[in-house]
RODO-2510 file (C-alpha; in nm, 4 decimals, decimal comma):
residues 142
     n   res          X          Y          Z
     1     x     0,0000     0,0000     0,0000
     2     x     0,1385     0,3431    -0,1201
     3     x     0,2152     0,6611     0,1288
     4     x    -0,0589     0,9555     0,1441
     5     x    -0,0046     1,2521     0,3085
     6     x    -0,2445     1,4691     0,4729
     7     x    -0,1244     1,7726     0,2815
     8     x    -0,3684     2,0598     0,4637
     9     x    -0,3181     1,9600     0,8288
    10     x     0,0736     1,9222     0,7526
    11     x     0,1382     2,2344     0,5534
    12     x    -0,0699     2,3563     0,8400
    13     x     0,2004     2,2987     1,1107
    14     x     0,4780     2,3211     0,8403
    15     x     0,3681     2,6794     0,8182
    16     x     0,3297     2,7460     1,2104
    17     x     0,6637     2,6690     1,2391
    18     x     0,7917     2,9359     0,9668
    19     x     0,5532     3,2209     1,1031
    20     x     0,7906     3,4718     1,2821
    21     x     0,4520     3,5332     1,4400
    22     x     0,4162     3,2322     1,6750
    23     x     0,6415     3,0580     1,9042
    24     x     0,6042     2,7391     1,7628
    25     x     0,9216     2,6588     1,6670
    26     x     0,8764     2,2832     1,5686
    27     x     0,6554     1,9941     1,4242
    28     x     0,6298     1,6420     1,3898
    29     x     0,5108     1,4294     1,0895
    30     x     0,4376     1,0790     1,1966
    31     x     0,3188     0,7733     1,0109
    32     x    -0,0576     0,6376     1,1290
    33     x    -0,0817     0,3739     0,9210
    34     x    -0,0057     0,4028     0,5539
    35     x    -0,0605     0,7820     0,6156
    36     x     0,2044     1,0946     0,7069
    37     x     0,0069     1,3162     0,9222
    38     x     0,1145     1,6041     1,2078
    39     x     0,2593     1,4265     1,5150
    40     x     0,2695     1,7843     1,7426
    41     x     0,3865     2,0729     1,7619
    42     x     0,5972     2,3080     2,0037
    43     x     0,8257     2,5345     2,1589
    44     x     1,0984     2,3267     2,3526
    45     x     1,3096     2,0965     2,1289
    46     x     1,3346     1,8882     2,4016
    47     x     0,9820     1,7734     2,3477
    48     x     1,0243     1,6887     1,9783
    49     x     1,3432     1,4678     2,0802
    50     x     1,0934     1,2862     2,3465
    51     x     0,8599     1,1561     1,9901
    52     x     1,2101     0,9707     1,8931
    53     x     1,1838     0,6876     2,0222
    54     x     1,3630     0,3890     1,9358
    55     x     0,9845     0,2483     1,7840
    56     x     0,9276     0,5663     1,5765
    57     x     0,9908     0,6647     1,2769
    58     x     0,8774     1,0744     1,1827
    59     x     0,9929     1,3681     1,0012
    60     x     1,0537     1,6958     1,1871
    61     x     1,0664     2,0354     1,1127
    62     x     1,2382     2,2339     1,3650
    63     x     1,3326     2,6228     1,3451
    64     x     1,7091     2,7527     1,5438
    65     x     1,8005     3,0912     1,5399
    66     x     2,1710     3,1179     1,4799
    67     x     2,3789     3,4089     1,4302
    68     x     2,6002     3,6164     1,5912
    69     x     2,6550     3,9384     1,7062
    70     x     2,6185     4,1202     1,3797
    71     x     2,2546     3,9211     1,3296
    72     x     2,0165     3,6826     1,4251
    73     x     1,7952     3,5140     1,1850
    74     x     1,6105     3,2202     1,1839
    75     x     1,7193     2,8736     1,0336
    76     x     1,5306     2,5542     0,9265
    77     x     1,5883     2,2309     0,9536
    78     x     1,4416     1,9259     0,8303
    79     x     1,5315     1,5939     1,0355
    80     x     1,4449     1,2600     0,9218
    81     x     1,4444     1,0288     1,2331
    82     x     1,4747     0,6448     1,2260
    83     x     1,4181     0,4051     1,5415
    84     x     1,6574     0,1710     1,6060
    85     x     1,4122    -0,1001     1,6102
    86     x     1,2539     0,0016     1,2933
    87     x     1,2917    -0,2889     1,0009
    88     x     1,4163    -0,2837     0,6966
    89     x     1,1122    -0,2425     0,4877
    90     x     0,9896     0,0733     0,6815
    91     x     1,3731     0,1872     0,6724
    92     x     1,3781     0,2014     0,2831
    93     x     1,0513     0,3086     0,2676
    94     x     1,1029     0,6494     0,3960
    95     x     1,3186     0,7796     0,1505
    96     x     1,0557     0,7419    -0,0714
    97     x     0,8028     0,9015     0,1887
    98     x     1,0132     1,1857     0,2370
    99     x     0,9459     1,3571    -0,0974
   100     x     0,5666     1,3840    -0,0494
   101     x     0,7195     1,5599     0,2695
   102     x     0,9216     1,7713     0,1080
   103     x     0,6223     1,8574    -0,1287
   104     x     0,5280     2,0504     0,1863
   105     x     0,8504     2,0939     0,4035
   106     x     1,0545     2,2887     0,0859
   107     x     1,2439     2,5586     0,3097
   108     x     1,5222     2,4502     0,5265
   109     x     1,8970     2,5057     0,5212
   110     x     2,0246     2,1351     0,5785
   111     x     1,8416     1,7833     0,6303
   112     x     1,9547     1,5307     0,8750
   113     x     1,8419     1,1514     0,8479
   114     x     1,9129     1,0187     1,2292
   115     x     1,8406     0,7046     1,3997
   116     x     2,1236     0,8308     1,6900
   117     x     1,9312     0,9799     1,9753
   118     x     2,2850     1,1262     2,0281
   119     x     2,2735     1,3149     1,6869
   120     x     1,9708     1,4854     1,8348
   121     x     2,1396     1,6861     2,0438
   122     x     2,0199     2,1163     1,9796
   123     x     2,3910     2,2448     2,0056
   124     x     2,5096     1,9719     1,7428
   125     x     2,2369     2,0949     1,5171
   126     x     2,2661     2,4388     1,6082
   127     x     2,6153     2,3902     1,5042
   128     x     2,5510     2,2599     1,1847
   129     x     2,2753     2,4834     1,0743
   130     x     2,5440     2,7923     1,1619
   131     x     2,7802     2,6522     0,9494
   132     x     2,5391     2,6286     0,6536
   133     x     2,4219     2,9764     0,7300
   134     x     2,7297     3,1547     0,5835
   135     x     2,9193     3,4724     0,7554
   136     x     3,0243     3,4401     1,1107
   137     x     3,1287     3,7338     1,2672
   138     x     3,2359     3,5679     1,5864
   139     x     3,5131     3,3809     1,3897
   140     x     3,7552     3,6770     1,4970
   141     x     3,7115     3,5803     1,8706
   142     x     3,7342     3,1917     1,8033
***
């Protein structure tokens, strides 16, 4: 049976997260079924780590503000997590998932595909996300 996507209710949060208007600053696309639909939404990363779980499999959209001293500006992200315990099948089946997802999700500045609840970490991303951003003015102190 082939992927759908509820494309309203995801471009929904997808678009919550990319207001500059709200403080939602991530959201969850999990798999019910054969389906991709929002998993939640929030402010604290650390709540969007707690929906990887070892069992899960989801796509997330998460927003960092990076910078430096010279400016602050927000960054995207798009993370593709992967359970440990998730087989094969549903392992090679989200790559194929993810581009109905990125029908939707089509702004970000780097893409992660974890399965690491390590590689979660915010500062790692942060980290990378800065690095993709271009000029860092805080170089000269470094």
């Amino acid at each position: 049976m082939s992927t759908t996507i509820d494309k309203e209710a995801c471009r929904e949060a997808y678009d919550q997260v990319r207001d500059d208007n709200t403080d939602i600053n991530w959201a969850a696309f999990k798999y019910e079924g054969s389906r991709i639909v929002p998993a939640g939404q929030g402010q604290d990363y650390e709540d969007f780590k707690k929906l990887c779980t070892d069992d899960s499999r989801l796509f997330g959209f998460i927003r960092v503000t990076t910078g430096d001293a010279m400016s602050k500006r927000a960054k995207f992200t798009l993370i593709t997590w992967i359970g440990e315990n998730i087989g094969g099948l549903q392992r090679a089946k989200i790559s194929t998932d993810k581009a109905q997802v990125k029908e939707i999700v089509q702004n970000f500045a780097k893409e992660f595909m974890l399965s690491d609840k390590r590689d979660l970490d915010e500062e790692c991303i942060r980290e990378e996300l800065k690095k993709a951003g271009g000029a860092n003015y805080d170089a000269q102190t470094e």
